[in-house]
C-alpha positions in Angstrom: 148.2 266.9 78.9 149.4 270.7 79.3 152.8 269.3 80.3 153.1 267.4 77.0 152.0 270.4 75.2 154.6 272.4 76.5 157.3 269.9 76.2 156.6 269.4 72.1 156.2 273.2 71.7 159.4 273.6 73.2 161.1 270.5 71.7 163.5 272.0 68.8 165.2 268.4 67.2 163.2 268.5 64.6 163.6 271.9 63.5 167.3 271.2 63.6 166.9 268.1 62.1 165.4 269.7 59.3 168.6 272.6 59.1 170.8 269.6 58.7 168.6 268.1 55.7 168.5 271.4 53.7 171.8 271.9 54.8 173.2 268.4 53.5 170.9 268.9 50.3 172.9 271.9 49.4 176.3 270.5 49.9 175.7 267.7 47.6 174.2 270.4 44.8 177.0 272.0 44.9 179.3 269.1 45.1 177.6 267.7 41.6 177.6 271.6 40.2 181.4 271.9 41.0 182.0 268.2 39.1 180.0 269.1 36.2 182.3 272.2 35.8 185.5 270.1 36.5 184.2 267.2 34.3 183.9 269.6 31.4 187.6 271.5 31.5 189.1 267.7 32.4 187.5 266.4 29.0 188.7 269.1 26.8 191.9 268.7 28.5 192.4 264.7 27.9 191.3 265.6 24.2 194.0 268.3 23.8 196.6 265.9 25.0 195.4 262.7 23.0 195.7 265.0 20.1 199.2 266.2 20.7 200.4 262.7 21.2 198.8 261.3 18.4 200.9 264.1 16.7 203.7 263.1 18.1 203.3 259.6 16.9 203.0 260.4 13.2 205.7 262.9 13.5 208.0 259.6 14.8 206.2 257.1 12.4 207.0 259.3 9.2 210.9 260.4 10.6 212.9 258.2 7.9 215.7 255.7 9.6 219.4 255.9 9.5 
């Protein structure tokens, strides 16, 4: 019985186990944190350029033909 006592004291996968949870835990926080922020500026983006083209197209729908 002391033998197995000493062997789980000593035993340290779970404790590493748990450094790779918290550590995979972060990684995906971050990952969603960094698409939010890329997700906003992409948005406003597409917007910008749906708005010049639709210029575009009223400046070519109103040009009068030869």
């Amino acid at each position: 019985m002391l033998k197995f006592i000493e062997t789980f004291k000593n035993d340290e996968d779970g404790a590493v186990t748990v450094d790779f949870v918290v550590l995979t835990a972060a990684i995906v926080v971050l990952g969603l944190l960094v698409g939010a922020a890329v997700s906003d500026g992409a948005r406003g983006l597409a917007n910008s350029i749906q708005n010049s083209l639709g210029n575009q197209a009223d400046a070519v729908d109103s040009t009068p033909l030869p």
